[in-house]
C-alpha positions in Angstrom: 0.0 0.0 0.0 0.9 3.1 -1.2 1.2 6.9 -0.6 2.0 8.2 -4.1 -1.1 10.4 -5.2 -2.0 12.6 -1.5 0.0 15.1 -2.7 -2.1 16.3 -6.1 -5.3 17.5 -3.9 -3.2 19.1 -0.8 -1.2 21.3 -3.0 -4.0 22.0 -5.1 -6.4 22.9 -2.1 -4.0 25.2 -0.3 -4.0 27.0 -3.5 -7.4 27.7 -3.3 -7.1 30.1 -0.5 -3.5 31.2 -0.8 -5.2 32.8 -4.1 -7.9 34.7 -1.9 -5.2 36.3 0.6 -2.6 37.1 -2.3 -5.6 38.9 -4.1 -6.1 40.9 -0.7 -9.7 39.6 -1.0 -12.3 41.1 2.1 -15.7 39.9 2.1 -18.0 42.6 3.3 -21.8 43.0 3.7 -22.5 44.4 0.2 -22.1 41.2 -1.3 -24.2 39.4 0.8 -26.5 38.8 -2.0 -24.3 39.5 -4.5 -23.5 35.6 -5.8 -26.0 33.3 -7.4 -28.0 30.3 -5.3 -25.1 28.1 -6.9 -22.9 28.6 -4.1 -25.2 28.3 -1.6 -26.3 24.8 -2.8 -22.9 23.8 -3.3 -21.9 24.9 0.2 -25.3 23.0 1.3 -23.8 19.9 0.1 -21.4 19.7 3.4 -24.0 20.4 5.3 -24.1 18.3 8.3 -27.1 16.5 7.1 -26.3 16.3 3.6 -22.7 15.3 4.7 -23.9 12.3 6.7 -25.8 11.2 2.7 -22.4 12.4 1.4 -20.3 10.5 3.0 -21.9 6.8 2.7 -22.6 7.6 -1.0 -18.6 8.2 -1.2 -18.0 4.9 0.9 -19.9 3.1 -1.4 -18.0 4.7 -4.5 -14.6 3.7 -3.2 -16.1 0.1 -2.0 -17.6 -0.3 -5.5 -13.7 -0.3 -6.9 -12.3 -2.7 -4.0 -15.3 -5.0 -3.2 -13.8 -7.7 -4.3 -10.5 -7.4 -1.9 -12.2 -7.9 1.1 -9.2 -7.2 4.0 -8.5 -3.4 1.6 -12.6 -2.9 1.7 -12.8 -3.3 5.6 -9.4 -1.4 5.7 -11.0 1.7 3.5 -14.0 1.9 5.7 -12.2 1.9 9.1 -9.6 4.5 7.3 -13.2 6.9 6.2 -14.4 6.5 9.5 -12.2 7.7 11.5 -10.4 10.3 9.1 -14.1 12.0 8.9 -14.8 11.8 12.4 -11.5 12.4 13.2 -10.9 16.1 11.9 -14.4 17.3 13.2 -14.4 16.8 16.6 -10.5 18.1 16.1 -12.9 21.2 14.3 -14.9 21.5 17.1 -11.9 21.5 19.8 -10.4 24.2 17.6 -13.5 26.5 17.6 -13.6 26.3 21.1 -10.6 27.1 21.6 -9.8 30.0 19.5 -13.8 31.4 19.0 -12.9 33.5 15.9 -15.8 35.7 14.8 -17.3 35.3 12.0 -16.5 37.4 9.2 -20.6 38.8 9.4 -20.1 39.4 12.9 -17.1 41.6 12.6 -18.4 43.5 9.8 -22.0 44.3 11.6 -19.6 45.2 14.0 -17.6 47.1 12.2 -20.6 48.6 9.8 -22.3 50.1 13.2 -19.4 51.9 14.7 -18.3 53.1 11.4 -21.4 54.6 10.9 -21.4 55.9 14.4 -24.7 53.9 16.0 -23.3 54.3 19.6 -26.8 53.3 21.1 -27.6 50.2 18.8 -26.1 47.4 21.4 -27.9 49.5 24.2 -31.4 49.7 22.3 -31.9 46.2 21.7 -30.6 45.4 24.7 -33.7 46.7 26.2 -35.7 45.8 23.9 -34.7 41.8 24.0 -35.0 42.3 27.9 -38.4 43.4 27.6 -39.1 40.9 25.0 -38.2 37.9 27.6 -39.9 39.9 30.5 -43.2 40.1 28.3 -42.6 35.6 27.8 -42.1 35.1 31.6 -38.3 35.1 31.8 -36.4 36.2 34.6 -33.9 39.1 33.0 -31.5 40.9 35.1 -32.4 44.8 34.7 -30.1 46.4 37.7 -27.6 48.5 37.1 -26.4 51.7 38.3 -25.9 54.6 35.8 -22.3 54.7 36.2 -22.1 50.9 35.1 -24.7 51.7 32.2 -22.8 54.6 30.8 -19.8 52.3 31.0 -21.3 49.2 29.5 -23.0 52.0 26.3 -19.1 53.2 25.9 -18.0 50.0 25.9 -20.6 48.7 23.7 -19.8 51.7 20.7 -16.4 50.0 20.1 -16.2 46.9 17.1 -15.0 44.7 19.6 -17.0 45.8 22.5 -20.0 44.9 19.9 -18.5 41.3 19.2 -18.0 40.6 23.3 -21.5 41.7 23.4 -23.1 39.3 20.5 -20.7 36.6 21.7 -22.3 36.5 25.2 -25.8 36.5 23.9 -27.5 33.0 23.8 -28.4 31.4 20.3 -31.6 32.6 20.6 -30.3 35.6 21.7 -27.9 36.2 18.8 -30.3 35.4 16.1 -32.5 38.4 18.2 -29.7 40.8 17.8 -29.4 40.1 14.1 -33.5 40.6 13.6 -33.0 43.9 15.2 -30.1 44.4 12.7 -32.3 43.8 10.2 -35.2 46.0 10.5 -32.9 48.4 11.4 -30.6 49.0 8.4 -32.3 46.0 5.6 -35.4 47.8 5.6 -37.7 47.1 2.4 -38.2 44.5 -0.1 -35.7 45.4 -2.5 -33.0 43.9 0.9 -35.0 41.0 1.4 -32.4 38.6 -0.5 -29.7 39.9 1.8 -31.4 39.3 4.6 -32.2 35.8 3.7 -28.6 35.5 3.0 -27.4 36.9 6.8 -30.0 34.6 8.3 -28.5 31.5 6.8 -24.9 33.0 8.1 -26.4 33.2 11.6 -27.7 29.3 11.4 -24.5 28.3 11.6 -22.1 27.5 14.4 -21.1 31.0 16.0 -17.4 30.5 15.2 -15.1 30.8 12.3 -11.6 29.2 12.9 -11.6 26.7 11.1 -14.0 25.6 8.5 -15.6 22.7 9.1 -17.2 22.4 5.6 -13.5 22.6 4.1 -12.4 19.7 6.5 -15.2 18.0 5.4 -14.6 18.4 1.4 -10.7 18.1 1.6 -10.6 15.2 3.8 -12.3 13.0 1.5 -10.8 14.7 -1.7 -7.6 13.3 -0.2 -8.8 9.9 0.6 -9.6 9.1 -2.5 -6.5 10.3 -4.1 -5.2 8.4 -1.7 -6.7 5.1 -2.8 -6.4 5.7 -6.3 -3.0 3.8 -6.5 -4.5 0.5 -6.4 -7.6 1.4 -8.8 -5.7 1.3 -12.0 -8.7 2.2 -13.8 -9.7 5.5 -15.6 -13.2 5.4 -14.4 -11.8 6.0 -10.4 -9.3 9.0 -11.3 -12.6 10.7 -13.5 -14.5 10.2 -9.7 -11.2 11.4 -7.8 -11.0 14.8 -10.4 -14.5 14.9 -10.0 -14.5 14.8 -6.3 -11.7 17.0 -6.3 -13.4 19.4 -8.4 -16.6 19.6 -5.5 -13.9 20.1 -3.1 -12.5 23.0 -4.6 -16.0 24.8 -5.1 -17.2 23.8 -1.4 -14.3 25.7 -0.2 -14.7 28.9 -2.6 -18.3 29.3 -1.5 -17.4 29.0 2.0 -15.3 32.5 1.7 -17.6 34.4 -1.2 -20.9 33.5 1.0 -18.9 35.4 4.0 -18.8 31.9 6.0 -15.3 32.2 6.7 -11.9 34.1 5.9 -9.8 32.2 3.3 -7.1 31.6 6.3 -9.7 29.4 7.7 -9.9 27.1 4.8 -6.4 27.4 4.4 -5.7 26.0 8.1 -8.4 23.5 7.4 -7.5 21.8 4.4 -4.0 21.5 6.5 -5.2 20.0 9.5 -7.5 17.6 6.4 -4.4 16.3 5.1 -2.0 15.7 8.9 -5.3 13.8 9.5 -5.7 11.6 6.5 -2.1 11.4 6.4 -1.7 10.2 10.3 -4.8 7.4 9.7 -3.4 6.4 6.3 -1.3 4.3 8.7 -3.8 3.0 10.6 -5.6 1.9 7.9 -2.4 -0.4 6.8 -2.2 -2.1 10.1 -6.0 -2.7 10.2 -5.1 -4.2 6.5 -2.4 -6.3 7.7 -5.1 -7.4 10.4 -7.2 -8.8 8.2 -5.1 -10.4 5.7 -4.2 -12.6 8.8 -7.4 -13.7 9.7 -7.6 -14.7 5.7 -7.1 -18.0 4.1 -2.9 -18.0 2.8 -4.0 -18.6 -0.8 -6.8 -15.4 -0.6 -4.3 -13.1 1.5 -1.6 -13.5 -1.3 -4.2 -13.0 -3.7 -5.6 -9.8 -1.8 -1.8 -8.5 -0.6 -1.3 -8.5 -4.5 -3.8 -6.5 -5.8 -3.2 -4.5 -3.2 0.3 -3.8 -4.5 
């Protein structure tokens, strides 16, 4: 078993973004609806639902080219399994631990101070206290004036606005961006970019790194990976193909405002460590099961393997 072709999607992924920051590319507001619905079905498609369909309909794809070696086949599905898995709970662990804004966040942010809204944090604020008040919540209203006219300065700054959204609850975030909304996307003619800013707030609240790009590089690799023992023209059409989703999964993830292009540029290098690390699991689990084979069928196996 073999490690030959890894190295065609990796280099070919970090390129993606790399050509984002050398462009000096900044997503703003503005083009919130400023791309066609192509990109936001394409960026569906590593959705976590459609990502669970995903990822047994690429199983099955790879299987369909080794089904008849069974030790590689059991190998290849322990090897997805955990290479999947694998780099989204490390995803998760990473947003944790860093909780990078999201590009939207920073640039309501950014948009309010800018335009000099000092009261915006302090006017919903009330008005989302009331709002629980009125639904039989129990919201903390105390405060003296010195700690209110400190909280309101505090609250005018970009970052003081972040800190502010970031302690909200979910329901409290997607509440603040409502408010946003009728604020400053008034109308009908702003009713596509609203649509577009609510499906920014469904996600997870942080941007560091991109899940979806973990998802689409790590199994762009694997089957780049395993396309040293297809031999066949039809597998290296699916691989390009594959690869070709990949590459559009991570683009919409920056021109939709989902992430900067660093993100995807970390992800796809923690995708390949990862697939690279439990390529070498998946030759022991091989090895395992050539064992517990018949001599005659592991030869047979060990060679097509080869």
């Amino acid at each position: 078993m073999k490690f030959s072709y890894f190295y065609i999607p990796f280099v070919i992924l970090l390129a993606v973004p790399c050509v984002f920051i050398f462009m000096g590319y900044a997503w703003d507001l503005n083009q919130l609806a400023s791309h066609s619905s192509f990109w936001s079905y394409i960026t569906a498609t590593a959705n976590t639902k459609s990502a669970m369909v995903l990822s047994a309909i690429f199983l099955l794809v790879l299987l369909s080219f080794y089904y008849r070696n069974l030790p590689l086949s059991i190998a290849i599905t322990v090897y997805c399994a955990f290479a999947v898995a694998g780099t989204q709970l490390i995803k998760e662990g990473l947003k944790a631990t860093f909780q990078e804004p999201r590009p939207f966040v920073y640039q309501i942010a950014y948009r309010l101070t800018d335009i000099g809204d000092k009261h915006f944090v302090a006017n919903f604020d009330q008005q989302y206290k009331a709002e629980l008040a009125a639904k039989g919540v129990q919201v903390t209203t105390e405060e003296t004036p010195e700690a209110a006219a400190a909280n309101e300065s505090a609250q005018s700054t970009t970052q003081g606005i972040i800190n502010y959204y970031y302690d909200l609850s979910k329901e409290g975030k997607e509440a603040f961006i409502k408010y946003f909304e009728s604020t400053y996307m008034v109308g009908d003619g702003e009713s596509a970019r609203r649509n577009a800013l609510n499906h920014l707030v469904a996600e997870s609240p942080y941007s560091f790194p991109s899940g979806h790009s973990i998802f689409a590089a790590t199994w762009v690799m694997i089957f780049f990976v395993m396309a040293y023992a297809a031999k066949k023209l039809t597998f290296w059409l699916v691989a390009f193909g594959v690869l070709g989703w990949g590459i559009c999964v991570e683009v919409s993830r920056i021109i939709l405002g989902y992430h900067y292009a660093h993100d995807v540029l970390a992800s796809n290098m923690i995708a390949g460590v990862f697939v690279f690390a439990t390529f070498w699991l998946m030759r022991v689990v091989y090895k395992i099961a050539l064992k517990r084979m018949a001599p005659e069928q592991a030869a047979e196996s060990a060679a097509k393997a080869e």
